[in-house]
Every structure is written in structure tokens, then in C-alpha cells.
C-alpha positions as CSV (number, residue, x, y, z in Angstrom):
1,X,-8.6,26.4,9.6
2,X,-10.9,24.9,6.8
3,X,-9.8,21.9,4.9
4,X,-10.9,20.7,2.6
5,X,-10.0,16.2,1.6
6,X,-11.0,15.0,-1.9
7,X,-10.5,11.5,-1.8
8,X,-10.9,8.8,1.5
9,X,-8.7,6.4,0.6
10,X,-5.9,5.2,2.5
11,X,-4.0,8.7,2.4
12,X,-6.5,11.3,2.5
13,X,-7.8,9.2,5.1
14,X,-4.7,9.3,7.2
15,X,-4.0,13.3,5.9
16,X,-7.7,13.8,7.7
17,X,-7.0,11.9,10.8
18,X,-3.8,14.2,11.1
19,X,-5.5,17.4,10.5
20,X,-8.1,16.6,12.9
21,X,-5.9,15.8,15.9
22,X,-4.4,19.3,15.1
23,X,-7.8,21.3,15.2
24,X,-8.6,21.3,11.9
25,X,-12.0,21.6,10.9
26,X,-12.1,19.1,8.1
27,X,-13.8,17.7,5.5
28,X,-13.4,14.5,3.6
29,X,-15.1,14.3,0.0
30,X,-15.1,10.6,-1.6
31,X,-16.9,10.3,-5.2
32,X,-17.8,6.6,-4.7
33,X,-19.6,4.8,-2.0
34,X,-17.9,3.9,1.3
35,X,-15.1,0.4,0.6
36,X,-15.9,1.0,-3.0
37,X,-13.7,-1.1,-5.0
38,X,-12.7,1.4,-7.5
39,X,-9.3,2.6,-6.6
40,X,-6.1,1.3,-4.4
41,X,-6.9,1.4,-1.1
42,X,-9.8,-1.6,-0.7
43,X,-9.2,-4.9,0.4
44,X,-8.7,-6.9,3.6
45,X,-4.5,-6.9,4.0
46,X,-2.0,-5.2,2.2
47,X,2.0,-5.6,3.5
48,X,3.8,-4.5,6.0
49,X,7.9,-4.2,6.0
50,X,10.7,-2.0,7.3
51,X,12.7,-4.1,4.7
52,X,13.6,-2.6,1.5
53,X,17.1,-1.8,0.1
54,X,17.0,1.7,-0.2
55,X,17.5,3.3,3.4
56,X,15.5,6.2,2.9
57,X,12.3,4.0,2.6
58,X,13.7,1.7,5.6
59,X,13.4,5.3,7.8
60,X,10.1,5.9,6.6
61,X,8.6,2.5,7.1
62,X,10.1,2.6,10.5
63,X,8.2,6.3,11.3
64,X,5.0,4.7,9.7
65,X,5.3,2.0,12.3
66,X,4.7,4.4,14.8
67,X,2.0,6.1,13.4
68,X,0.3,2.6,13.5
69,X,0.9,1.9,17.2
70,X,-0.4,5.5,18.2
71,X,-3.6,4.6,15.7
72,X,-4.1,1.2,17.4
73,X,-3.7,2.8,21.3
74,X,-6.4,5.4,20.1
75,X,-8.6,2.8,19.0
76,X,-7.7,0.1,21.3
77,X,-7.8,-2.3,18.7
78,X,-4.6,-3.8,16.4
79,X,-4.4,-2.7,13.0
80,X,-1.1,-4.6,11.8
81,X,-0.8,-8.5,11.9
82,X,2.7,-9.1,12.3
83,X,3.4,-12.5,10.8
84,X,6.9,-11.9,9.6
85,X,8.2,-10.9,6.0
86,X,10.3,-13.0,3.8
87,X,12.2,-11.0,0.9
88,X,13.3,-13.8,-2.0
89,X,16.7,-12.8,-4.1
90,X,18.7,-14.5,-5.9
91,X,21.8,-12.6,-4.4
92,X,22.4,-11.2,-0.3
93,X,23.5,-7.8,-2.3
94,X,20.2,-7.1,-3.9
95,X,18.2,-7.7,-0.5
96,X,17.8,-5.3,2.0
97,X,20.1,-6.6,4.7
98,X,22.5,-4.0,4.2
99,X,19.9,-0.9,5.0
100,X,18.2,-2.9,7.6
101,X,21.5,-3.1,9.3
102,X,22.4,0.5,8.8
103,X,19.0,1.1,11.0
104,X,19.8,-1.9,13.7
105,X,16.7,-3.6,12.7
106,X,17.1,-7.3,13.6
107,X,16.8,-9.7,10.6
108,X,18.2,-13.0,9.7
109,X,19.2,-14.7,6.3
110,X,17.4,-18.0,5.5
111,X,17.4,-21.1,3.1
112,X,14.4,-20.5,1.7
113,X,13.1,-23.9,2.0
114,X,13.5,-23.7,5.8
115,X,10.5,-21.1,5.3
116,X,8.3,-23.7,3.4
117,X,9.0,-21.4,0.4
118,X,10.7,-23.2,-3.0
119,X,13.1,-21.1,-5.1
120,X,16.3,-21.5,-7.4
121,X,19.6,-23.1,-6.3
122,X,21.6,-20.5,-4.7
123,X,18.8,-17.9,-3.6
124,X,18.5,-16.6,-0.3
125,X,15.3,-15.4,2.0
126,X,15.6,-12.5,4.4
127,X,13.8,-12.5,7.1
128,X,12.0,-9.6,8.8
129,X,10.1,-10.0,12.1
130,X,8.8,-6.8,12.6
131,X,6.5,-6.9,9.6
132,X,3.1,-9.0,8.0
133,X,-0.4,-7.3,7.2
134,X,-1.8,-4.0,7.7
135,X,-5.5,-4.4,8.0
136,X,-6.4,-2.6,5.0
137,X,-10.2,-1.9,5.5
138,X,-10.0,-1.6,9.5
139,X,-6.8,0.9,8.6
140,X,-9.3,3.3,6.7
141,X,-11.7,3.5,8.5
142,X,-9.8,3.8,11.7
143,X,-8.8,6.9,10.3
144,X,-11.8,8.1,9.3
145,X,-14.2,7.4,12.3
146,X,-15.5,10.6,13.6
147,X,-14.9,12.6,10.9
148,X,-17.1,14.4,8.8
149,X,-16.8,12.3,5.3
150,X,-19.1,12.7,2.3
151,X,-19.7,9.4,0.3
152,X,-20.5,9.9,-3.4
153,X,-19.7,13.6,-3.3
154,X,-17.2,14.0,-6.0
155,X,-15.1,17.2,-6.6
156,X,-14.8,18.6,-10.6
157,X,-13.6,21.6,-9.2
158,X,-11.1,22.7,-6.8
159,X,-11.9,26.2,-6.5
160,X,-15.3,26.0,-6.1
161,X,-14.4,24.3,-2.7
162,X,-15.3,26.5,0.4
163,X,-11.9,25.6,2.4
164,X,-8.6,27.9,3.4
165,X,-6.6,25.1,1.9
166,X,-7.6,21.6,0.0
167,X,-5.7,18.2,0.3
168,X,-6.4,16.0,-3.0
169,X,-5.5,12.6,-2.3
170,X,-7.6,11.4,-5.9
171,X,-5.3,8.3,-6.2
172,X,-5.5,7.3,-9.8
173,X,-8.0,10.7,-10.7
174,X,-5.1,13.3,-9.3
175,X,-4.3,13.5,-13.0
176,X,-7.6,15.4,-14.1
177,X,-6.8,18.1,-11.6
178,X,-3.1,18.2,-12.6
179,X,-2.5,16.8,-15.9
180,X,1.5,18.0,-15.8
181,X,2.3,15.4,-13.2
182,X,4.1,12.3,-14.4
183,X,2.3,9.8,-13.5
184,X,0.9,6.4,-15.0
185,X,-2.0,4.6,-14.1
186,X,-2.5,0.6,-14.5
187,X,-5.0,-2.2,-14.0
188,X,-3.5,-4.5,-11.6
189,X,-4.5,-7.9,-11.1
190,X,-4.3,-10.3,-7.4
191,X,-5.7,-13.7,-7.0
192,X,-6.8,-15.8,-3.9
193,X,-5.1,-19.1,-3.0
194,X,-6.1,-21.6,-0.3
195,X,-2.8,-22.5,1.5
196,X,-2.1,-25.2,3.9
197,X,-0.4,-25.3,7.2
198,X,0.3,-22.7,9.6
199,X,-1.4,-20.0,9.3
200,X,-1.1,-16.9,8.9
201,X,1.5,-17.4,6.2
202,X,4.4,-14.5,6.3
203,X,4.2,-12.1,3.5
204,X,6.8,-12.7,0.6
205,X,8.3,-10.1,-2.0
206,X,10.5,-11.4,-4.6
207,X,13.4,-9.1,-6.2
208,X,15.0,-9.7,-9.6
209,X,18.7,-9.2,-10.3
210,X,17.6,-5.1,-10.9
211,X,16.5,-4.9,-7.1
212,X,13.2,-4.8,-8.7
213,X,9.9,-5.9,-6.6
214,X,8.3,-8.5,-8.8
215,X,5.4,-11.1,-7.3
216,X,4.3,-10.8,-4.0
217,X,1.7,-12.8,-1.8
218,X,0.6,-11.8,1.3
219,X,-2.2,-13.6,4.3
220,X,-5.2,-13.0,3.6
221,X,-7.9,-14.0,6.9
222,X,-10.4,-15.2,4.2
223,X,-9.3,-17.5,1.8
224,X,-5.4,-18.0,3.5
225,X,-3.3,-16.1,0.5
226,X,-3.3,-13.3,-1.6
227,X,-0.9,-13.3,-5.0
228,X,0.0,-10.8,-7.1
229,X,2.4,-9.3,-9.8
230,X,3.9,-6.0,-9.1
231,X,3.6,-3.3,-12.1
232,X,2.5,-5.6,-14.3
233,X,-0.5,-4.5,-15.4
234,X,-1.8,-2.7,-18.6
235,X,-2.4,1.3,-18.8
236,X,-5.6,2.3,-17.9
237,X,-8.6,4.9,-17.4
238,X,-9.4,4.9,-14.1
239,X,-13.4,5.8,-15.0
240,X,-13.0,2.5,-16.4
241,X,-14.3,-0.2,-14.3
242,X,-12.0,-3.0,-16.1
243,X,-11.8,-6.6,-15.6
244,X,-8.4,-9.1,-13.8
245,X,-6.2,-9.6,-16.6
246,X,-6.5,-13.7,-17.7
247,X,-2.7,-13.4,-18.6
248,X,-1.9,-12.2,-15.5
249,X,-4.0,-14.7,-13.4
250,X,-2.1,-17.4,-15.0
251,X,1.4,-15.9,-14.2
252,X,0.3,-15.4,-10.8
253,X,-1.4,-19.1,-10.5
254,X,2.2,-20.3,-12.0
255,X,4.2,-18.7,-9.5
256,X,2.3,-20.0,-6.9
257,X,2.6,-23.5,-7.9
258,X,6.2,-22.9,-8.2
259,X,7.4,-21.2,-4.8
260,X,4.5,-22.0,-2.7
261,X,4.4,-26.0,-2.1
262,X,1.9,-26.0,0.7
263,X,-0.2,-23.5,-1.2
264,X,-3.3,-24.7,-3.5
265,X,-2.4,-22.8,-7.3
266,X,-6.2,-23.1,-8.3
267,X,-7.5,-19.2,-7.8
268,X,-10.2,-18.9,-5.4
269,X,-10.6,-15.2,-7.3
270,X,-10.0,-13.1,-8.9
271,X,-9.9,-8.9,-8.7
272,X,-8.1,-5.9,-9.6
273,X,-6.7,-2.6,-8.2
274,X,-5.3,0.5,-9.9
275,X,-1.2,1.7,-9.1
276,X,-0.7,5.0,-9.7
277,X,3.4,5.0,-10.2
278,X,5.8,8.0,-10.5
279,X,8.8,7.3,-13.1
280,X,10.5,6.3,-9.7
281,X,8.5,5.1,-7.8
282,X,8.4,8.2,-5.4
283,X,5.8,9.8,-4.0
284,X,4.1,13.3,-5.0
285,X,3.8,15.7,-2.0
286,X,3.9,19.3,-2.4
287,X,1.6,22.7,-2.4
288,X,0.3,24.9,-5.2
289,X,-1.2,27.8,-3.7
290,X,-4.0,26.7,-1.3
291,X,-3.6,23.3,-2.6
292,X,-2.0,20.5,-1.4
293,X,-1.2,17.8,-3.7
294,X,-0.7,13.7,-2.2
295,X,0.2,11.6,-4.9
296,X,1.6,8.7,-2.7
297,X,1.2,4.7,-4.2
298,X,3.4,3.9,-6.8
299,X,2.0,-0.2,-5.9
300,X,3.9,0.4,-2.4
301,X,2.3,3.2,-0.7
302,X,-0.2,2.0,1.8
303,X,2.3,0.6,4.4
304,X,3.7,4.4,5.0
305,X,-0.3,6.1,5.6
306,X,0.9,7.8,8.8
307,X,3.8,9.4,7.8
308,X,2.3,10.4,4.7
309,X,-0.5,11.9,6.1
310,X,1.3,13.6,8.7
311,X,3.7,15.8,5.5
312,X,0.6,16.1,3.9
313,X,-1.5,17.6,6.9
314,X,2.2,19.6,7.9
315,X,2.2,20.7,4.3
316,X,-1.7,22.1,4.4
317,X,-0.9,23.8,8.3
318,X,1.7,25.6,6.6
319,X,4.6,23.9,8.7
């Protein structure tokens, strides 16, 4: 079977390494250079947790996990740096302690100033072993290597592709091919931090009294953190290049001199990514005819690549 990939970031990426292992004779089409900076998937680390509060997302982050340890055996090489997760909350019930434990998946609850972190009276951290960094970059193109992956090759036209089906995995341009989907697309902003002490620094996701994911900081093997806001950025084209949002950068800057003592709150710099969110924050997979649609970031998507790609490719095989 032909198929057909437009777009190499993180999940076309892993929808291609899928499809390959199954005999498919693929090809990937990217319309900017190879670790462009353009979309969602660039960059060193992005998080990895089995934690979150809704079980359904605990499952899938525990089948990604998998699909990393088969990537890294194939490769021979790690792909996830596990430096523990800390989830901040002001309350245990708004924490994901309950579906962790509905899974058995070991966790412990914290003072958060045992963890070098500083929050409110009363607020409790969660901590997750099993969790830290994907290695963004290495990630993609793990998955790519060996494939057959066109760089500055971009797609206007989806049935002018010679292919039995096509995958579009566009990210933030899956809108131009199917303007009836709901989705938004913002300018996010991060920031680098130079932190002190142990390194690498567990990953951190603070929740506000909606269960809502609000800042989030991560290690970063460069400059020692990465800080950002989550969905906080400003509406967007994603044909424009845009700048990191001065507002933002000082929110982020604050919060960092606010929970993070050991942590410098002077950015080291500055850039931006695009989330491309659903109204809840699920992801788009499904097929229209020969085509497969993969509509999978929402700001949290990267963590669950294998799985992903594995309903995508199963959706494209027709299984």
C-alpha cells in the first residue's frame, strides 16, 4: 500500500515509523526544512507523565511508554530522560493520585518544599517516578531515520497526491485542508532559566482549582530549565512567523522566581511554539475517504507519539 505523510513532525513522524514496520511503502512530505522551528514538535525536551487526572489519558500515556521502549531497543539508544514529575495543586482531589492509583502506578504525595519547589500554605506535590523528558529532537528523528522524507515539499493539494491513502499530520496547517474542524491555533511562548543544584531538575505541572494545567517547566540539557505557560498564548496564523510574547516572558520569569528558589528568574531566552487545541483538549483522529486525518497536540500531545501513530497508521491500513 501507498501512503502518503504530509507533515514530519512529532506525529506524522511516528504515523510513518508505524506504517513502515507494517510494509507500507511510505512517504513523508514536510513544507519546511528539516528541525525547522515553525510548528510544535522542535526543541530539545518536552514532558513525560503517566500522571494526569483523567484515567483515560493515564492508559494512554502508559501504552505510549511502551512505544518508547520498543523505539529506544530499535535504536539502541534512550529517548526519555526519566528525572521524575512533580504535579503542584493546591488540593490531593484535583491531582491525579486517584487515576494513578486506579492503574497501580506507584506515586507518593510530597510537601512541596521537600522537592526544593516553593508554593502556598496548604498545597501538595505528587510525585511520579516513571516520568521526566522525552528527547524531543532525537524522538523525531528516530522515527524518521530510514524513511523516505521530503524536506521543503509542501502539499496544497490532497488529491493530487499519488498514494492509496494519505495521513495529514499538518499540525497547526490541518485547518487549510479541513476548515470544518474545531480547532484553535495560538502563539505560545517558553523561556530558558539557569537553575542550580542537582541536576536534571524533575519536570513540574501546576493545576488550578479547575484541574486545569497552568505553568509548567521542564530540564532542559542546555541551559538547566525550560518555563512556560500553558494556553496562554494569543490566536494566531500559523504562516506567521511571530515573535515570544513580552507579557508572557514576564509571567513566566515571575513564576519562576516564585516556586523555583534554586532557579535563576533572569531568561536565558526566549522562543515560541504553536498549540493547536480542540474545545477539549482531545485529539482528532479519524478517515474521510482515502484520508486520514491526525490532529493530535492540544499543548499536550507529544508525550503520547507512539500510540498516536500506531491509530493513525491502523486507521490508514484500514484496521
Amino acid at each position: 500500500m501507498r501512503v502518503v505523510v504530509v507533515g514530519a513532525g512529532i506525529m506524522g513522524a511516528a504515523t510513518a515509523w508505524h506504517l513502515a514496520r507494517r510494509g507500507a511503502d511510505v512517504v513523508v512530505h514536510e513544507q519546511f526544512e528539516e528541525d525547522h522551528a515553525r510548528g510544535s514538535s522542535h526543541g530539545r525536551t518536552r514532558i513525560f507523565r503517566l500522571a494526569y487526572p483523567e484515567p483515560e489519558w493515564v492508559a494512554l500515556a502508559d501504552e505510549a511508554l511502551i512505544g518508547w521502549r520498543v523505539l529506544e531497543q530499535e535504536i539502541g539508544a534512550g529517548l526519555l530522560g526519566m528525572h521524575y514529575f512533580i504535579e503542584l495543586a493546591p488540593r490531593l482531589e484535583l491531582t491525579s493520585h486517584s487515576a494513578l492509583g486506579a492503574r497501580l502506578i506507584s506515586h507518593s504525595i510530597h510537601e512541596p518544599s521537600d522537592l526544593g519547589v516553593t508554593a502556598p500554605l496548604g498545597w501538595i506535590a505528587l510525585v511520579q517516578n516513571e516520568a521526566g523528558v522525552v528527547y524531543a529532537d532525537d524522538a523525531r528523528h528516530a522515527f524518521l531515520d530510514g524513511l523516505d522524507v521530503r524536506y521543503g515539499s509542501r502539499v496544497d493539494d490532497l488529491e493530487a497526491l499519488d498514494a492509496d491513502v494519505v495521513v495529514v499530520t499538518a499540525g497547526s496547517w490541518v485547518g487549510r485542508f479541513f476548515p470544518d474542524l474545531p480547532l484553535k491555533v495560538t502563539r505560545e511562548t517558553v523561556a530558558y532559566f539557569r537553575q542550580e543544584g542537582p541536576q536534571p531538575f524533575p519536570s513540574i505541572v501546576e493545576i488550578n482549582g479547575q484541574r486545569s494545567h497552568m505553568m509548567f517547566s521542564l530540564d532542559d540539557p542546555v541551559y538547566g530549565l525550560k518555563v512556560g505557560a500553558h494556553h496562554a498564548g494569543i490566536e494566531t496564523d500559523p504562516d506567521d512567523v511571530g515573535e515570544p510574547d513580552p507579557a508572557l516572558i514576564e509571567r513566566i520569569a515571575a513564576w519562576v522566581a516564585k516556586r523555583l528558589p534554586n532557579a535563576d528568574p533572569e531568561p536565558l531566552l526566549t522562543e515560541t511554539c504553536l498549540y493547536t487545541t480542540t474545545p477539549d483538549e482531545r485529539f482528532i483522529l479519524e478517515r474521510r475517504g482515502r484520508v486520514v486525518i491526525g490532529s493530535a497536540c492540544s499543548g499536550h500531545g507529544f508525550k503520547f507519539a507512539p500510540a498516536v501513530g500506531k491509530r493513525l497508521a491502523d486507521l490508514a491500513l484500514g484496521h
